[in-house]
C-alpha positions as CSV (number, residue, x, y, z in Angstrom):
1,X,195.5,98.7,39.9
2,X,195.7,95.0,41.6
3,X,192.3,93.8,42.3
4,X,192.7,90.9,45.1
5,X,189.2,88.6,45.6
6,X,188.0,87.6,48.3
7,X,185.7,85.2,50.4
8,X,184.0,86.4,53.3
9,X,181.7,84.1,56.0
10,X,179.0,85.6,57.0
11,X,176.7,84.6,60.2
12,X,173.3,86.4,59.3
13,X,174.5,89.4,58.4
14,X,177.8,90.5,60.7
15,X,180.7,89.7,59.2
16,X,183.0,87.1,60.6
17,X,186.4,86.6,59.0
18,X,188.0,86.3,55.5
19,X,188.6,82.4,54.6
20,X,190.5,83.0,51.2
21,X,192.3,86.0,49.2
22,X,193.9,85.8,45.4
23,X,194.9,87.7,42.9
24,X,195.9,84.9,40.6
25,X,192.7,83.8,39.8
26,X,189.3,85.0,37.7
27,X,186.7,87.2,39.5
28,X,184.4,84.6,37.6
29,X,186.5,81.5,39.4
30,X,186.2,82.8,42.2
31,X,182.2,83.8,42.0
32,X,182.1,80.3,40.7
33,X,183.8,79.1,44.4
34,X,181.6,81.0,46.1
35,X,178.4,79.7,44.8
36,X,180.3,76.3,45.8
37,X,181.1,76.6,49.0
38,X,177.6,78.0,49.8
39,X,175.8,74.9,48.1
40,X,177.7,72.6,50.3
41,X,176.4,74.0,53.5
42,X,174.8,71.7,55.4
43,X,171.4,72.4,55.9
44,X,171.9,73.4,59.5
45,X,174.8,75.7,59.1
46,X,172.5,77.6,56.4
47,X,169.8,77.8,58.9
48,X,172.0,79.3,61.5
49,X,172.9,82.2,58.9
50,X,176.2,81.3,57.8
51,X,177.1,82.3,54.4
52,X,180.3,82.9,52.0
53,X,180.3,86.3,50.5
54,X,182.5,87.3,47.4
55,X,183.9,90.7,47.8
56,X,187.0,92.9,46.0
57,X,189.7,94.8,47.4
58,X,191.2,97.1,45.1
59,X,195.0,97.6,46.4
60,X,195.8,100.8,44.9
61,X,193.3,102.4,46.9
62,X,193.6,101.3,49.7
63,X,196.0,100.5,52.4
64,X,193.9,98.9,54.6
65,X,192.5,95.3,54.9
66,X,189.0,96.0,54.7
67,X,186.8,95.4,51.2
68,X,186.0,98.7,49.3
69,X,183.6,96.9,47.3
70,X,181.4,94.6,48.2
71,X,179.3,92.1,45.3
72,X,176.6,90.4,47.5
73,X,173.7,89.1,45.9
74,X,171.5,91.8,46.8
75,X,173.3,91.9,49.8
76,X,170.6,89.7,51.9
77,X,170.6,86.2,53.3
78,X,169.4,84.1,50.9
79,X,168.4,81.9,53.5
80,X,166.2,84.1,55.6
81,X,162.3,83.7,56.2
C-alpha cells in the first residue's frame, strides 16, 4: 500500500486544486508544511477563506485522483466567525 500526501487549497470550504503530492516524505513533514503554509497567509487571503488542507490518497485503493481520506482539523475553517 503507497500512501501519497497531499496539499489541498481551500476557499471557504469548496475545494480548489491540489498544490503539492509526495510520497517521499513523512505524513508528519508534511502536517508540519501545512501548518506552514497556512501561518504565512496574509491576513487578507485568510479572511477571504483560503486555506491549505492536508489530505491522503491511498494508491492501492484507488485509481482515481481524488483523496479517500481526508485529515482536516475538524474539517471547518479555522478562520470563520
Amino acid at each position: 500500500m503507497i500512501k501519497v500526501y497531499e496539499i489541498h487549497r481551500y476557499l471557504n470550504d469548496q475545494f480548489q486544486y491540489v498544490v503539492a503530492q509526495t510520497h517521499k516524505y513523512t505524513e508528519e513533514k508534511v502536517h508540519r508544511d501545512v501548518k506552514r503554509m497556512n501561518e504565512m497567509l496574509s491576513a487578507d487571503l485568510r479572511e477571504s477563506g483560503v486555506r491549505y488542507v492536508f489530505a491522503i490518497e491511498d494508491m492501492a485503493t484507488s485509481n482515481k485522483k481524488t483523496p479517500t481520506k481526508y485529515l482536516h482539523q475538524q474539517n471547518k475553517n479555522p478562520w470563520a466567525r
